[in-house]
C-alpha positions as CSV (number, residue, x, y, z in Angstrom):
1,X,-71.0,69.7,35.0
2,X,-69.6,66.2,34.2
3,X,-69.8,64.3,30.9
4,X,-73.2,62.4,31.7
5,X,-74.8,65.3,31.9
6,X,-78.0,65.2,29.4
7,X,-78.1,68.7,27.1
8,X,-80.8,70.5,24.9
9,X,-79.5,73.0,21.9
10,X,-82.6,75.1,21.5
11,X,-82.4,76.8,17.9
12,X,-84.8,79.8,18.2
13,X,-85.6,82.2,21.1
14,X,-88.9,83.0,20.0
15,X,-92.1,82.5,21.9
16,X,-91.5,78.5,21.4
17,X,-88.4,78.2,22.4
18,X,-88.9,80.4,25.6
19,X,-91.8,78.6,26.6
20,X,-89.5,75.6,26.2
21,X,-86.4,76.5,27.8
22,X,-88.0,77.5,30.9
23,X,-90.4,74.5,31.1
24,X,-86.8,72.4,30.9
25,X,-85.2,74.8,33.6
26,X,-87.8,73.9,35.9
27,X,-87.6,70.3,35.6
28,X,-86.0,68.4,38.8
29,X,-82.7,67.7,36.7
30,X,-80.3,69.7,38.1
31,X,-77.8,68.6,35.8
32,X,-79.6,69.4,32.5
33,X,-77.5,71.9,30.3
34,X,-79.8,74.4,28.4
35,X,-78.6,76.2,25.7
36,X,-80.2,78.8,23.1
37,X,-79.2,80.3,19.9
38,X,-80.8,82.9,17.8
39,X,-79.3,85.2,14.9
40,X,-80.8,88.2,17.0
41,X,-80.4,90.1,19.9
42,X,-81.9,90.7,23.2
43,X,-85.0,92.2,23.6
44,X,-84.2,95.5,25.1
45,X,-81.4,96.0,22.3
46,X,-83.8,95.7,19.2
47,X,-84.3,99.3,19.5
48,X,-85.3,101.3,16.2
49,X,-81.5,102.9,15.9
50,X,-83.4,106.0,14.8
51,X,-85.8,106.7,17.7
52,X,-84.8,104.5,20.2
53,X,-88.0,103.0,20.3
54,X,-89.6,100.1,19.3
55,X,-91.0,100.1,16.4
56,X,-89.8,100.0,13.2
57,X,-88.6,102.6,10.1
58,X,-86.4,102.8,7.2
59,X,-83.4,102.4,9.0
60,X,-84.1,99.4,10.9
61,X,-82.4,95.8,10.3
62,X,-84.6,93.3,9.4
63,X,-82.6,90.8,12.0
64,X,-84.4,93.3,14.5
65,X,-87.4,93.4,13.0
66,X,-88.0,89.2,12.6
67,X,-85.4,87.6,15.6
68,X,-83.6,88.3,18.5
69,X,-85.0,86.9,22.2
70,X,-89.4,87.1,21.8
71,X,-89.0,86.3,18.0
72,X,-91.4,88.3,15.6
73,X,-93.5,88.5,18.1
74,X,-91.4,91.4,20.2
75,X,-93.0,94.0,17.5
76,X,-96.2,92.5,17.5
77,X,-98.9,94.3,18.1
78,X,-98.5,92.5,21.8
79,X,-101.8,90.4,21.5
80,X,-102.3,87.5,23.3
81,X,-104.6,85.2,21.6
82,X,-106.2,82.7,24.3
83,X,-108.1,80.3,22.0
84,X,-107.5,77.0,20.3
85,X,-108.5,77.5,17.5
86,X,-106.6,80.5,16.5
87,X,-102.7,80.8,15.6
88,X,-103.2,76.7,14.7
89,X,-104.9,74.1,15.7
90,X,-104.0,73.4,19.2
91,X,-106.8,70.9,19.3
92,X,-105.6,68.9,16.8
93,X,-102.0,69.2,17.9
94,X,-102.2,68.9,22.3
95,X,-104.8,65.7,21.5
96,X,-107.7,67.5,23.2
97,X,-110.1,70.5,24.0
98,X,-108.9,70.1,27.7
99,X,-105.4,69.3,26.7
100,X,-105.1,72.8,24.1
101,X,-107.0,74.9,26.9
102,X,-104.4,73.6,29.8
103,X,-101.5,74.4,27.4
104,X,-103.0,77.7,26.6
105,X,-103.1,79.0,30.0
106,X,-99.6,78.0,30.5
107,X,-98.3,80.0,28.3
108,X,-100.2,82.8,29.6
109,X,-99.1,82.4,32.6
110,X,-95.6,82.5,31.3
111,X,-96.4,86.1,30.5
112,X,-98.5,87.5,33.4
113,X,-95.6,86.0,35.8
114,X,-93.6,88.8,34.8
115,X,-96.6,91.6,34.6
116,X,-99.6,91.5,36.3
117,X,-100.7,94.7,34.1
118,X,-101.5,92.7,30.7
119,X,-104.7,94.1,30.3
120,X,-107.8,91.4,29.7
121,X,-110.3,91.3,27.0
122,X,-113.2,89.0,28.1
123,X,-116.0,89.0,24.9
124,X,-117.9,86.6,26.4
125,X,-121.0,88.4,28.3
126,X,-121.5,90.9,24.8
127,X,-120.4,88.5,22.0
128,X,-124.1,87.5,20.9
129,X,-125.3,90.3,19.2
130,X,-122.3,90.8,17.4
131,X,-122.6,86.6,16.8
132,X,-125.9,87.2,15.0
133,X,-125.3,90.3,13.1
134,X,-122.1,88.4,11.7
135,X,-123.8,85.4,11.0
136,X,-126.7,87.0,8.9
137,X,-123.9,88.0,6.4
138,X,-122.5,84.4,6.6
139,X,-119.1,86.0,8.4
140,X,-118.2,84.0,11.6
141,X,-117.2,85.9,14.6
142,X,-114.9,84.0,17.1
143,X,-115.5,85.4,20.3
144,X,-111.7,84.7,22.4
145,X,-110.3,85.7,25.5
146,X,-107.5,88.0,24.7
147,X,-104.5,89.6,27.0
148,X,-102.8,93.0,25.7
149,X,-99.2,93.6,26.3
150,X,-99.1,96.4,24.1
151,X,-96.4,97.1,21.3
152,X,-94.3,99.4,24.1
153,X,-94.6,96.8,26.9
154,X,-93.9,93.8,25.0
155,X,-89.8,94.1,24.7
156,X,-89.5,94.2,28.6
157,X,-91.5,91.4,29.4
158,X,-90.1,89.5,27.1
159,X,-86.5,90.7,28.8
160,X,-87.6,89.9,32.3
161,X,-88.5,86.3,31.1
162,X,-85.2,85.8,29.5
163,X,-83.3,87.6,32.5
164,X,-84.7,85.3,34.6
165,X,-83.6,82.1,32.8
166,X,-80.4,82.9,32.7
167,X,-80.8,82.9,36.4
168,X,-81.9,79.8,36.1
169,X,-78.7,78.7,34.1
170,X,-80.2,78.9,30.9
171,X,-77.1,79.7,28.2
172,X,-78.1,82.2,25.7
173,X,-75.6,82.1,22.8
174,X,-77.0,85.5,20.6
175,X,-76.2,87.0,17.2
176,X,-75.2,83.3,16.7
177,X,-76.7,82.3,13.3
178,X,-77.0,78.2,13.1
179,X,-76.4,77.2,9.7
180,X,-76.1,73.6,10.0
181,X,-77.3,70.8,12.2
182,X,-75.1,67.4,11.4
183,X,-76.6,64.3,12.3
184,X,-74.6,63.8,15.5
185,X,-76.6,66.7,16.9
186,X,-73.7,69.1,16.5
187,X,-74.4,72.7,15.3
188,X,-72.4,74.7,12.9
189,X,-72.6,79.0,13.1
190,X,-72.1,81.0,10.4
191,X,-68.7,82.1,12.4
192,X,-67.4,78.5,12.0
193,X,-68.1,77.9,15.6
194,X,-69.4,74.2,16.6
195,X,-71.9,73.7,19.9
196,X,-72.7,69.8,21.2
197,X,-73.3,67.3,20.4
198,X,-76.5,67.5,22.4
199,X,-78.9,64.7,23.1
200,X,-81.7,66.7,22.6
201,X,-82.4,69.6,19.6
202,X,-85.4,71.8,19.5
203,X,-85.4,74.0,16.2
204,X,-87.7,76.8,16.5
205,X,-86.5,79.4,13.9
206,X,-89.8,81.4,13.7
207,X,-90.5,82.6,10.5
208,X,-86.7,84.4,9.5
209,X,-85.7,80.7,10.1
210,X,-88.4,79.0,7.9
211,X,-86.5,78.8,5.3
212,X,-83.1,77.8,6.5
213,X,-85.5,74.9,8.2
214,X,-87.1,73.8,5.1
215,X,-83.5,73.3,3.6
216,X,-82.2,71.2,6.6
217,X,-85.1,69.5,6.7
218,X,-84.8,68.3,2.9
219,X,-81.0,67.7,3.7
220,X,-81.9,65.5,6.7
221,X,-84.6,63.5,4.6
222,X,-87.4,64.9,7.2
223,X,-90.5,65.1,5.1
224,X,-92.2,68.5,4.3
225,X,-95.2,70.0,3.0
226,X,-96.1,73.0,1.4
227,X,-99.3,75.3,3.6
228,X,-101.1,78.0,2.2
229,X,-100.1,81.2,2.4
230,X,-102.3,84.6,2.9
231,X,-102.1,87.8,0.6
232,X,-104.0,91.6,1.7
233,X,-103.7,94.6,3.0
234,X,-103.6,96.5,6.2
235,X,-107.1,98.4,6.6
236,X,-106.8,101.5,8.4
237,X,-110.0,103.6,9.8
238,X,-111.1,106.3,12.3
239,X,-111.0,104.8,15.5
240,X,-114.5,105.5,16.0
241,X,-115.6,103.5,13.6
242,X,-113.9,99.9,15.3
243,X,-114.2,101.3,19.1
244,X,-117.9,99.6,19.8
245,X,-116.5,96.2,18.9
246,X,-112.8,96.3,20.0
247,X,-114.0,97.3,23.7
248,X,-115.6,93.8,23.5
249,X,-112.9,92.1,21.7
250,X,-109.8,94.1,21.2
251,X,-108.2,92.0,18.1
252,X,-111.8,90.6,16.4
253,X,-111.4,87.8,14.4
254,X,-113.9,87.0,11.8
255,X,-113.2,84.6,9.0
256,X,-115.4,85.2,5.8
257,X,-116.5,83.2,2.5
258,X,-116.5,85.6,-0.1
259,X,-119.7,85.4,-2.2
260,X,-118.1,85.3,-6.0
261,X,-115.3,83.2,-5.3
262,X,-116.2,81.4,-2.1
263,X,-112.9,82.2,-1.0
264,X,-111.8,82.1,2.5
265,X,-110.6,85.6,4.5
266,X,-110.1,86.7,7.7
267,X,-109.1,89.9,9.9
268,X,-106.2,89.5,11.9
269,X,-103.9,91.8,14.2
270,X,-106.0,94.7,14.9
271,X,-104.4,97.6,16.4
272,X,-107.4,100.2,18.2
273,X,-105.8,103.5,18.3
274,X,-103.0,102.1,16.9
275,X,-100.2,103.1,14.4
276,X,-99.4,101.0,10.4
277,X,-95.8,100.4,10.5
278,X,-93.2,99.8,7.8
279,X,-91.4,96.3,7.8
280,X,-88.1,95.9,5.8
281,X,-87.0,92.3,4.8
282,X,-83.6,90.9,4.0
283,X,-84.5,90.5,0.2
284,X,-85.1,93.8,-0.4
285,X,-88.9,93.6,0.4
286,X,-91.1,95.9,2.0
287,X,-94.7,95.1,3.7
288,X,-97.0,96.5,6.5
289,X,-97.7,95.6,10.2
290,X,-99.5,96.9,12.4
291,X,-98.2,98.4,16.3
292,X,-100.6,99.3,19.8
293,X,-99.5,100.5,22.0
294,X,-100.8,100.9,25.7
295,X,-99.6,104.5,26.4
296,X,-99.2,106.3,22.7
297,X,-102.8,106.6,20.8
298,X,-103.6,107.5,17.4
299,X,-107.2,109.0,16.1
300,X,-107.6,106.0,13.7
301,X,-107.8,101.5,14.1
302,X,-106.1,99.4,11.7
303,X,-105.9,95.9,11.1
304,X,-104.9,92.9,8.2
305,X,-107.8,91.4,5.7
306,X,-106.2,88.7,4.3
307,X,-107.2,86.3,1.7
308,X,-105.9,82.4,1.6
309,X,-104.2,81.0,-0.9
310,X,-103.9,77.3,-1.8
311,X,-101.5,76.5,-4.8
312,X,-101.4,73.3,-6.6
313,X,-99.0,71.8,-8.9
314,X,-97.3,73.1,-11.0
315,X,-96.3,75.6,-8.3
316,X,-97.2,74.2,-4.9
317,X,-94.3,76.7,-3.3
318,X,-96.5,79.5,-1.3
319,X,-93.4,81.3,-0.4
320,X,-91.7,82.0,-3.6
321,X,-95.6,83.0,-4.9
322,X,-96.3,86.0,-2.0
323,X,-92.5,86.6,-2.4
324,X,-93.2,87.3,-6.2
325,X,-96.2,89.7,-5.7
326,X,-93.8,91.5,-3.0
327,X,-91.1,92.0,-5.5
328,X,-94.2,94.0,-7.8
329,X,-95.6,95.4,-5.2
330,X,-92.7,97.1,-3.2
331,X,-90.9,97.9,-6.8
332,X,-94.1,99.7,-8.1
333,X,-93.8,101.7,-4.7
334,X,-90.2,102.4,-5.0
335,X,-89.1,100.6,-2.1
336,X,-92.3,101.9,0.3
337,X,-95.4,100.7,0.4
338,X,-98.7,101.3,-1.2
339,X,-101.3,103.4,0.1
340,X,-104.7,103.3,-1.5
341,X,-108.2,104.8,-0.7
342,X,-110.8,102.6,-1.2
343,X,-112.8,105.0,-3.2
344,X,-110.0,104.8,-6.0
345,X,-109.3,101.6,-5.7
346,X,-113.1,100.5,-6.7
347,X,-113.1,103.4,-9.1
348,X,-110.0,101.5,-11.0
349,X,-107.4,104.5,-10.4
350,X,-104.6,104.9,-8.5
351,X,-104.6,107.6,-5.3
352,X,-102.7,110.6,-5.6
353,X,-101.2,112.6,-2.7
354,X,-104.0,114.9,-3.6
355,X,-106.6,112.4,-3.5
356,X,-105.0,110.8,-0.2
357,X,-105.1,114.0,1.1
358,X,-109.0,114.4,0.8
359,X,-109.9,111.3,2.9
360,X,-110.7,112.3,6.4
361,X,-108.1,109.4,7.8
362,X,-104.7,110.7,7.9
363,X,-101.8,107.8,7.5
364,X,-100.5,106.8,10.6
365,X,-97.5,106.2,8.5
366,X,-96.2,109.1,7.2
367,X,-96.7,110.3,4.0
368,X,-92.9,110.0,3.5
369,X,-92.9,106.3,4.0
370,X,-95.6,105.6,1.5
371,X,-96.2,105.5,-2.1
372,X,-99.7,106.9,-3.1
373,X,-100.6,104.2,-5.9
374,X,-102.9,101.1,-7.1
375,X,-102.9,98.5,-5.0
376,X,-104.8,96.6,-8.6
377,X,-101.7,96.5,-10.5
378,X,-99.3,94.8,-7.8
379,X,-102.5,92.2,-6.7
380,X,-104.0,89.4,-9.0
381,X,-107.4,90.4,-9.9
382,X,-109.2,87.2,-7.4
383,X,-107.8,88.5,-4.8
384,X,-108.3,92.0,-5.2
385,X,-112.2,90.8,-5.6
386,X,-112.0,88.7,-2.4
387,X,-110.4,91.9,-0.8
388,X,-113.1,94.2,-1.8
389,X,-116.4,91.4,-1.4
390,X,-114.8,90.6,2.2
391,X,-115.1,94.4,3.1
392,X,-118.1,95.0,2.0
393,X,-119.7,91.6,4.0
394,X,-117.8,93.3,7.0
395,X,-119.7,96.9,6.2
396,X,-122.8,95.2,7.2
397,X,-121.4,94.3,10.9
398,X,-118.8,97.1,11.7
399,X,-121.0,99.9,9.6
400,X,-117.8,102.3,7.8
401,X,-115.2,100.4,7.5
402,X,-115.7,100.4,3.9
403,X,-116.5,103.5,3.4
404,X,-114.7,105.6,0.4
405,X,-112.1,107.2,2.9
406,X,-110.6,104.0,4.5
407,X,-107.0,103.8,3.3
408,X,-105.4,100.5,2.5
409,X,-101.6,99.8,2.4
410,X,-99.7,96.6,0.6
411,X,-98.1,94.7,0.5
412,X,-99.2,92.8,3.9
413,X,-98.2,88.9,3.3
414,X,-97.9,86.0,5.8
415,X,-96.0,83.3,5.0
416,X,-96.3,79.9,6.0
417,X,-93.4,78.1,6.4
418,X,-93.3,74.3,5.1
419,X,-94.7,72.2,7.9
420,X,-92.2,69.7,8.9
421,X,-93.6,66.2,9.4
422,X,-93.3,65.1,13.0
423,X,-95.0,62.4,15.4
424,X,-97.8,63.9,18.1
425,X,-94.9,64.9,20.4
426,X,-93.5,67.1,17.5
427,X,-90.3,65.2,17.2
428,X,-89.4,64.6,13.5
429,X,-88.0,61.3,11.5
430,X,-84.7,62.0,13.5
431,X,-84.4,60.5,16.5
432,X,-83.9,63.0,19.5
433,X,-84.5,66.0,16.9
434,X,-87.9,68.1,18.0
435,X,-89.4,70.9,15.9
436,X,-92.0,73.9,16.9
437,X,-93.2,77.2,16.1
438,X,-93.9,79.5,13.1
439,X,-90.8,78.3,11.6
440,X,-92.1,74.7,11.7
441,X,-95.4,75.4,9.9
442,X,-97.0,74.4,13.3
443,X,-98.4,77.6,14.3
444,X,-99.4,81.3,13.4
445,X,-98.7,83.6,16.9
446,X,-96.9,84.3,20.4
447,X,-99.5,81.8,22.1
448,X,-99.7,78.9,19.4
449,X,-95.9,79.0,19.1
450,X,-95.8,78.5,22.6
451,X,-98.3,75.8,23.0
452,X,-95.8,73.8,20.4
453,X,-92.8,74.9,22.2
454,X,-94.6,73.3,25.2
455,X,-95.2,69.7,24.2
456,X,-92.0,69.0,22.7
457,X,-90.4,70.4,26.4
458,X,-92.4,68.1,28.0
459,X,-92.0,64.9,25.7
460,X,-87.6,65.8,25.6
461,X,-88.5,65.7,30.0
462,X,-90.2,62.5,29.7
463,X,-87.0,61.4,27.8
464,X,-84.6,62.6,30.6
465,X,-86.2,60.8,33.0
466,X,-84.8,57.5,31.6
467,X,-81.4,58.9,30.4
């Protein structure tokens, strides 16, 4: 490789900076040097050191949980969300309806070129009457094409994709924490280590980088702005009770305007037959997730409600605010997480072993990882009323999941990281320097953090053609 020869430091080897690297690998410049960092490891070592599986428990790293090669989304419930309006607005950010759908299916393809067994979830020829039972209660039902990896399957197709660029002479550089990015394009790791100068930069930190990114960007004078953040719980049911509408859809999204407030909430990540897993964070934090998995079943469904937040002055920071009710919420459970039946929680008391114990669904997660408590005294009382109003509206289409048994577990918080101003090929105030992903407060998900990933590979490959 001589001197000339054009490089891209990729900061992030999530679903963005995947999709990226191998869109530049295929490119007809031979000479292009491609190199990623990420604080984690590779996908097949992110192994729960208990089990050996993957999944997550009390002795799991949070670096394993949030990074390593397939991001956040290597423990994900392994839902592919085919749809432009989901995870972001692809729309708004590819330019088109035929742009987003052509960036969609690239993506996809990524995936089913290293398994041909991601199973697919069509809604389309059953979605009506589920349409105009939803619309009747004012709830919107977004019938999407989905694929299913499955929790299990995930980690080694995410492997095979990154075995196969390093094939293609991609450089990983792993457990390598970038703390710095100097205006010469040079990057600093926490070892003292220095990589570049490149001539091209793609920071994709997913969401364990969003932070970190909202620093540099402040450092760098990129402008920033704060996005809204959603608080809520994990909902967990017998399976029975979900299986009519996820064998039409497997991971339904409906997005509700609750009728006190007229606040906005939506399901997300639902798991059929799936398990509620324990998530540990690097400031001591603990929340809920949810896992499915395509060989292991469970006797129950679970999946997020979550209810958006919008903060004004004099606290516009969504972060440090769901941070804050994570601190009460994971110290009232003594370092686990809640577990509530709804039956207590609208009676105004907290559940008791006992009382859990007299609900018909049994915790996936085991009654040794979970606090029996009030969910009330860790939550603000809106959005405990948006919570309970959003279930109830979703009673009236999926008839039980609010019945007095269904268990519900907090804290379950998504961030969104400070979206990082950029131009419509997502490179930012500095020249040469391209953002995408969770991280970048661009996108929420394995596809839409692809789809960003995507269009700032393709404008750096416009660039190389002139360098």
């Amino acid at each position: 490789m001589n001197e000339t020869s054009p490089s891209v430091g990729i900061i992030g080897a999530g679903s963005a900076g995947l999709v990226a690297a191998d869109y530049l690998s295929s490119t007809n410049n031979a000479d292009l040097l491609i190199e990623v960092f990420d604080a984690g490891k590779s996908a097949l070592e992110r192994r729960c050191p208990a089990s050996n599986q993957f999944h997550y428990c009390v002795q799991c790293k949070p670096c394993n949980i949030m990074c390593g090669v397939g991001g956040a989304g290597t423990y994900s419930s392994g839902i592919l969300n085919l749809h432009p309006k989901i995870g972001g607005n692809l729309v708004a950010l590819t330019g088109s309806e035929e742009a987003a759908k052509e960036a969609i299916e690239h993506v996809e393809h990524l995936f089913t070129r290293y398994s041909d067994g991601i199973e697919l979830y069509d809604p389309s020829p059953n979605q009506w009457d589920i349409k105009r039972i939803a619309s009747a209660e004012g709830i919107e039902f977004i019938p999407i094409k989905q694929r299913l990896m499955g929790s299990d399957h995930s980690p080694e197709i995410i492997n095979k994709i990154h075995t196969d660029l390093v094939k293609q002479g991609v450089i990983f550089h792993l457990e390598t924490t970038v703390i710095d990015i100097r205006l010469d394009r040079t990057f600093l790791t926490r070892d003292g280590e220095e990589f570049g100068p490149f001539d091209y930069i793609l920071v994709a930190p997913g969401r364990f980088g969003m932070i970190w990114l909202s620093e540099l960007a402040e450092k760098l004078g990129i402008p920033t702005k704060y996005e809204p953040l959603d608080i809520g719980v994990r909902v967990e049911v017998k399976a029975e009770i979900m299986k009519e509408i996820c064998d039409i859809q497997r991971d339904p999204k409906f997005h509700i305007f609750t009728k006190t407030h007229d606040d906005f909430v939506r399901t997300f990540c639902t798991n059929h037959q799936g398990f509620v897993v324990l998530e540990r964070y690097e400031d001591g934090t603990v929340g809920v997730n949810g896992h499915s998995f395509m060989e292991k079943k469970s006797k129950n469904t679970n999946f997020a409600l979550l209810a958006r937040i919008n903060l004004t002055e004099p606290l516009e920071d969504s972060t440090r605010f769901g941070k804050a009710i994570a601190n009460i919420a994971t110290t009232l459970g003594g370092g686990k997480p809640i577990v509530q039946r709804l039956r207590d929680l609208r009676n105004g008391r907290r559940s008791t072993l006992k009382r859990l114990k007299k609900s018909n669904v049994t915790p996936t997660l085991s009654y040794e990882a979970i606090t029996p408590g009030d969910i009330s005294l860790a939550y603000p009382g809106r959005i405990i009323m948006n919570l309970l109003e959003g279930l109830e509206q979703l009673n009236e289409v999926i008839p039980g999941v609010a019945s007095d048994s269904t268990l519900l577990y907090a804290p379950e918080i998504k961030y969104s990281a400070k979206k990082i101003e950029t131009d419509d090929t997502l490179e930012t105030t500095v020249e040469n320097l391209y953002v995408a992903g969770d991280g970048a407060g661009l996108s929420r998900g394995i596809v839409a953090a692809g789809v960003t990933g995507l269009i700032s590979a393709r404008a750096i490959a416009t660039k190389l053609e002139t360098f």
